[in-house]
C-alpha positions as CSV (number, residue, x, y, z in Angstrom):
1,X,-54.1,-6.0,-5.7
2,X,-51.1,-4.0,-5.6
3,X,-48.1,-6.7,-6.9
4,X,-45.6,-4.8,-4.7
5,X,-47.6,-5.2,-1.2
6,X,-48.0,-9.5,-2.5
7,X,-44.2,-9.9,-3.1
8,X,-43.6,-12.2,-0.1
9,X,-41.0,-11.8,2.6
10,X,-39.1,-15.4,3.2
11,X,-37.1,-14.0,6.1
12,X,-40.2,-12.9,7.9
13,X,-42.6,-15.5,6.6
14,X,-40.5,-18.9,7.6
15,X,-42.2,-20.1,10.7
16,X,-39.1,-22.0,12.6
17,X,-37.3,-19.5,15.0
18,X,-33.8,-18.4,14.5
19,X,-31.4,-18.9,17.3
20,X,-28.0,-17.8,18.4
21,X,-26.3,-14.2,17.5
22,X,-23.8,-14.2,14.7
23,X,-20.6,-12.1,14.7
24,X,-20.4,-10.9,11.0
25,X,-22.6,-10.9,8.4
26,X,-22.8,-9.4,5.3
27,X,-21.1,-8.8,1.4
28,X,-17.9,-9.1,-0.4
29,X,-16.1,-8.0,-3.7
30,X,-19.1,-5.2,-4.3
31,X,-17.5,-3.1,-7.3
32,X,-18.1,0.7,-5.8
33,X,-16.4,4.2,-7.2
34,X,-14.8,5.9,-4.5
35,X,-13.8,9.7,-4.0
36,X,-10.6,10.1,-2.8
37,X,-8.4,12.9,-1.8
38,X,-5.6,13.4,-3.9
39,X,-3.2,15.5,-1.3
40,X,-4.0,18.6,-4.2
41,X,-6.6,21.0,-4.8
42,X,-8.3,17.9,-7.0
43,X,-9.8,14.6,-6.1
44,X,-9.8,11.0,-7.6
45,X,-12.1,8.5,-8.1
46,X,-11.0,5.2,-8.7
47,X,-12.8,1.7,-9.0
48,X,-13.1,-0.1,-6.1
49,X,-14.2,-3.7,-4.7
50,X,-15.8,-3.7,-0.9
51,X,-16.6,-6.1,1.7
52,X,-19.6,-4.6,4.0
53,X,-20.5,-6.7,7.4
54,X,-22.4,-5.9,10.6
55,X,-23.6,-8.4,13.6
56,X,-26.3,-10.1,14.2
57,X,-26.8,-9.4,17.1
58,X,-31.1,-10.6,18.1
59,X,-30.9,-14.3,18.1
60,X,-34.6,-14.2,17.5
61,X,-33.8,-12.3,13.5
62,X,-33.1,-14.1,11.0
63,X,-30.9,-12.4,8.9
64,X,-30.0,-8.6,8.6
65,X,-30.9,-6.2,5.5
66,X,-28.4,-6.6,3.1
67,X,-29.8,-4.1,0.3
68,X,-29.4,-1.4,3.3
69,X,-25.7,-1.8,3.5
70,X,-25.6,-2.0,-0.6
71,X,-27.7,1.8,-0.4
72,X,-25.1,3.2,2.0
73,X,-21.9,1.3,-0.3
74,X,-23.5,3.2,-3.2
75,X,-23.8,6.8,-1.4
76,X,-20.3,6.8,-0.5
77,X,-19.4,7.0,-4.2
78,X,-20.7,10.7,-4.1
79,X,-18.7,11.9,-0.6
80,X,-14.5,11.8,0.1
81,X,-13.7,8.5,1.1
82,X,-11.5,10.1,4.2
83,X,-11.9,9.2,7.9
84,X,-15.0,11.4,8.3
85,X,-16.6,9.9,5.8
86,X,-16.1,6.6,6.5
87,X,-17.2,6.9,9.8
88,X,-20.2,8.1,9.0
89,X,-20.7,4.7,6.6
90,X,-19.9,2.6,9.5
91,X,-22.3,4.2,11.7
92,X,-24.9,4.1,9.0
93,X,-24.2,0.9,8.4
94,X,-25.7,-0.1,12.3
95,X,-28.3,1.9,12.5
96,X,-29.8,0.8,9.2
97,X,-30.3,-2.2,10.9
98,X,-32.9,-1.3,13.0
99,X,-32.0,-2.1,16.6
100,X,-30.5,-5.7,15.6
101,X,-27.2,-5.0,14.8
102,X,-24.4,-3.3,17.3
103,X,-21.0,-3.3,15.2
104,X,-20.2,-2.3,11.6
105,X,-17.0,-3.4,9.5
106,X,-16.1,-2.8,6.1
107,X,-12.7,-3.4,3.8
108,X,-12.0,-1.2,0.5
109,X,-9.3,-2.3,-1.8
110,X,-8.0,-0.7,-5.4
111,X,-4.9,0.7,-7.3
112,X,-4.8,4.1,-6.0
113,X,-3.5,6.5,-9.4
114,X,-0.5,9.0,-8.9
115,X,1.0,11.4,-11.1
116,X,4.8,11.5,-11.1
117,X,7.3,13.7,-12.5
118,X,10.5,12.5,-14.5
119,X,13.5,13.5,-12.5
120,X,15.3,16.0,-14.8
121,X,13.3,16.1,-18.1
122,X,10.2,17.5,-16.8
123,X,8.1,14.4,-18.1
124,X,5.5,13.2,-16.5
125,X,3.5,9.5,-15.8
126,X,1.2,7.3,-14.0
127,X,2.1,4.7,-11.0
128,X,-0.4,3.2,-9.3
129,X,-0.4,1.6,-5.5
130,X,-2.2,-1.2,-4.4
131,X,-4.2,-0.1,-0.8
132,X,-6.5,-1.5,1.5
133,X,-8.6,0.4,3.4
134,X,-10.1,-1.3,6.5
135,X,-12.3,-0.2,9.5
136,X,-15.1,-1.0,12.3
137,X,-17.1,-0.2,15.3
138,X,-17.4,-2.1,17.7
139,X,-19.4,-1.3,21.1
140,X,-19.0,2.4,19.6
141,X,-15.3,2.5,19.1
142,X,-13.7,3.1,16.1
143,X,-10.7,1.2,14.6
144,X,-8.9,1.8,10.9
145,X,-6.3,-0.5,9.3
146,X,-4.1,0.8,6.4
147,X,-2.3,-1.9,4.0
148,X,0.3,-0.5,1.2
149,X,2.6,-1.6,-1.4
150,X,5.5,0.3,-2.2
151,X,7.8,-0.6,-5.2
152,X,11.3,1.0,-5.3
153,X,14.8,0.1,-6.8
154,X,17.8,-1.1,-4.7
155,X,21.2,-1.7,-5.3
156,X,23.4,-4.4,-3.8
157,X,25.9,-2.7,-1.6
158,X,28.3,-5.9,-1.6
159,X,28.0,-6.2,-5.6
160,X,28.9,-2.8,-5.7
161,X,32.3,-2.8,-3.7
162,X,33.1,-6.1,-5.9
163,X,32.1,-4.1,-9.5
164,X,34.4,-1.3,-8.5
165,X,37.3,-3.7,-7.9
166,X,37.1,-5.5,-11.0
167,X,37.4,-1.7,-12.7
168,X,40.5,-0.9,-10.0
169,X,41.8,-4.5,-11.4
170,X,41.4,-3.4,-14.8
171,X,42.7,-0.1,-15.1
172,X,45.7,-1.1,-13.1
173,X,46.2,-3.9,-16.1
174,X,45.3,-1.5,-19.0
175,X,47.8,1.8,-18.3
176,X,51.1,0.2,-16.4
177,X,52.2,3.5,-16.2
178,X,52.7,5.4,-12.4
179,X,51.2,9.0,-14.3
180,X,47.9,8.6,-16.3
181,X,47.1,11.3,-19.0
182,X,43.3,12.3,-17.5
183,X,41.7,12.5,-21.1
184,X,43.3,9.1,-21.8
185,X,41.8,7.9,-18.8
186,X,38.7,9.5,-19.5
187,X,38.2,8.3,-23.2
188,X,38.8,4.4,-22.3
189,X,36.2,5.1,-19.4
190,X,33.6,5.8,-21.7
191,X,33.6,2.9,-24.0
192,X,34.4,0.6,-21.4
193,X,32.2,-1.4,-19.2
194,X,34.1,-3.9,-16.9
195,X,31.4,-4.8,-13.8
196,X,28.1,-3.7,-13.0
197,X,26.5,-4.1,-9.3
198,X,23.1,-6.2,-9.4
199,X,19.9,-4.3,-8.7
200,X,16.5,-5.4,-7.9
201,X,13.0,-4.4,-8.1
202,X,12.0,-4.1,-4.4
203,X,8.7,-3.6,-2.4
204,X,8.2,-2.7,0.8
205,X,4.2,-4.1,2.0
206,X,2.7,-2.3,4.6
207,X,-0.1,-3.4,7.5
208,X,-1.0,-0.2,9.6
209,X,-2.9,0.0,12.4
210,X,-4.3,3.4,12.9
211,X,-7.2,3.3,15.9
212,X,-9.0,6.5,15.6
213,X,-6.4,8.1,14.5
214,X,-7.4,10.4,11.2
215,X,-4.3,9.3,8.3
216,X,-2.6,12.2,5.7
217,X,-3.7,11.9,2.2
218,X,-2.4,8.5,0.4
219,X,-0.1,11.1,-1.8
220,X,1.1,12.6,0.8
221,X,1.7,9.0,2.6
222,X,3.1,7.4,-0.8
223,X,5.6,10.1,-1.2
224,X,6.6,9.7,2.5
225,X,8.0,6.2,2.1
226,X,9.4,6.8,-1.4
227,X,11.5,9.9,0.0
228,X,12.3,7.8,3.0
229,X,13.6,4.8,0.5
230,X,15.3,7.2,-1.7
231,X,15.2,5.3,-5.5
232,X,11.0,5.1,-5.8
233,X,10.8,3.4,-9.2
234,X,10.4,5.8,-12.0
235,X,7.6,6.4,-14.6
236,X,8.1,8.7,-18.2
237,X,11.9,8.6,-18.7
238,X,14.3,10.1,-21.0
239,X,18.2,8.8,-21.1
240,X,18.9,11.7,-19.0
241,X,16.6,10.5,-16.1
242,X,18.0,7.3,-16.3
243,X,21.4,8.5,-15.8
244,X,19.9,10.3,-13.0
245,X,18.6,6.9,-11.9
246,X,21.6,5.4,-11.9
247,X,23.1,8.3,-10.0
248,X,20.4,8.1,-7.6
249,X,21.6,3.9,-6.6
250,X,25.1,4.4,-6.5
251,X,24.3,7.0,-4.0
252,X,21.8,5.4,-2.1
253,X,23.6,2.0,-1.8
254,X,20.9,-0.6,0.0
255,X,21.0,-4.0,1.8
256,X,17.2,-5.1,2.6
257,X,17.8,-4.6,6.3
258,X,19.2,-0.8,5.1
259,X,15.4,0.2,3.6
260,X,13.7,-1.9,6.9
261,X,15.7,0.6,8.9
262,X,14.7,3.7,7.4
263,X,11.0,2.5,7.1
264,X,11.1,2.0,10.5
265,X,12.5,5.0,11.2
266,X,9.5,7.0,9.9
267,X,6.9,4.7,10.9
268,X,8.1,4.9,14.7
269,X,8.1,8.7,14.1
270,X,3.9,8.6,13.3
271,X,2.2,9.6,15.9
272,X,-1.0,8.3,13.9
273,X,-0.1,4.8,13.7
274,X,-0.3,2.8,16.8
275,X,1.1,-0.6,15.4
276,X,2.2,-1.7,12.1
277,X,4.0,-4.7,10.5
278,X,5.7,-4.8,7.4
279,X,7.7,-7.0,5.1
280,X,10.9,-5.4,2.8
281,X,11.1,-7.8,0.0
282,X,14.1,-7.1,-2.3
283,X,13.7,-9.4,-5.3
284,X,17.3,-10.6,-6.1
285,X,18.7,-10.5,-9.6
286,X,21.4,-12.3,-8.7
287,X,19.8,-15.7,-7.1
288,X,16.7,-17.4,-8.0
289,X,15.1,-16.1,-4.1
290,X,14.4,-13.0,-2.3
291,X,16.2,-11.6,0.2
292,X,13.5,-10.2,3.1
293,X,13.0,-8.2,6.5
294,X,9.7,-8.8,8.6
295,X,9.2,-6.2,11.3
296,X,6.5,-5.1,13.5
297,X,6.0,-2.7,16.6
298,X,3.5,-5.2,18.8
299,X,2.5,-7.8,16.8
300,X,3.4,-11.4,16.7
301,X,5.1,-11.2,13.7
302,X,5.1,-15.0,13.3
303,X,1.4,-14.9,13.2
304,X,1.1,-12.2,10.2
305,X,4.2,-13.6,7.5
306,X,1.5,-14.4,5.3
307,X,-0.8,-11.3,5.2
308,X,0.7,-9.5,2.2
């Protein structure tokens, strides 16, 4: 007897009927390698953990083929994970179903890996992003979701007006003469710290929703937001890139509701994003809390605080 043709078959064998349709079905936290476009000539691949459902969709089956949606998980590793290829997975995933199942959905999340250049010493580092990559069909349309995290540095506009009055105050008390000699001036400058403005880490956390929309390249996306921002936090540094750094604040002074405006700005000018919500979360130095915007173009944005 052949052992492979005796190896029973419980979800055909069991004799009571199944009943009722179910609307997702399926896997989560698979670990999968994904091939992603690096906005270059060169790709990545990165480690990845996915969540793979499809309906149910014949009340008379009793459960779909799982090891098919693992197969078609595993071949993605060898293709770019871009919009073509990833609808091709979800359309693979329902017709390796046989007839029983109608809609596909899938979720991909990982630290996506980005070279970046010092900003004077030509050094260079790694920064990695955390992304989500979501999508479906359903009843043949297809629908992405993008979520991204974006750190950058801000500076407290407020704290800064008060740290240059304290240095006003304090050279008015240290020369009380009407003419200043410039090098004087200069040389007490240098070894002399009086006030410096708070800054924070910040993030901004991103929820897109694309449609069918086709998305650029994460790098290209990632540098988007950090040029938008302005101070993206920094990776290989020499003193003279953190002078630049620090350069870089003063000049680019930020309230929370300062960055939400310019994200906004370039997320309304998207034409591949039909909705989005984010959160700005500048993480005070100053107080023991973070100070926050919550925005969104359609959504109920009371419904989605706790997303990211």
């Amino acid at each position: 007897m052949n052992i492979a043709t005796a190896l029973p078959d419980i979800a055909k064998s069991r004799t009571k009927a199944a009943s009722g349709c179910l609307q997702w079905v399926g896997m989560e936290g698979i670990a999968v390698p994904l091939t992603l476009d690096s906005g270059t000539s060169q790709q990545q691949t990165i480690a990845a953990k996915a969540n793979v459902y499809v309906s149910l969709d014949d009340p008379a089956e009793k459960g779909i083929h799982m090891s098919r949606l693992y197969a078609l998980l595993n071949q993605l590793s060898s293709k770019s994970c871009d919009k073509a290829g990833l609808d091709s997975l979800l359309q693979n995933m329902v017709t390796s179903q046989t007839g029983i199942s109608q809609n596909a959905k899938f979720d991909v999340c990982f630290d996506y890996l980005m070279t970046k250049d010092s900003l004077l010493s030509n050094e260079t580092g790694f920064q990695s992003y955390q992304i989500e990559i979501g999508g479906q069909i359903v009843n043949g349309k297809y629908d992405y979701r993008l979520k991204v995290t974006v750190p950058y540095s801000s500076t407290c506009p407020c704290s800064a007006a008060l740290a240059r009055q304290l240095l006003a105050d304090a050279i008015d008390t240290q020369f009380d003469t009407v003419n200043i000699s410039k090098q004087t001036l200069l040389d007490w400058a240098k070894k002399t710290s009086i006030a410096t403005p708070h800054s924070q880490r910040s993030y901004v956390y991103l929820d897109l929703s694309l449609g069918d929309n086709a998305w650029p390249s994460l790098t290209s996306l990632l540098l988007q937001f950090e040029d938008a921002l302005g101070t993206p936090v920094q990776t290989m540094v020499k003193r003279r890139d953190e002078q630049e750094f620090a350069r870089l604040n003063a000049e680019n002074l930020m309230f929370c509701e300062d960055a939400a405006r310019k994200i906004k700005t370039l997320l309304e000018h998207s034409n591949w994003i039909e909705d989005y919500w984010f959160k700005v979360e500048h993480q005070e130095s100053l107080h023991a809390h973070n100070a926050v915007v919550i925005d969104s173009k359609f959504h109920n944005i009371n419904e989605v605080t706790a997303t990211l």
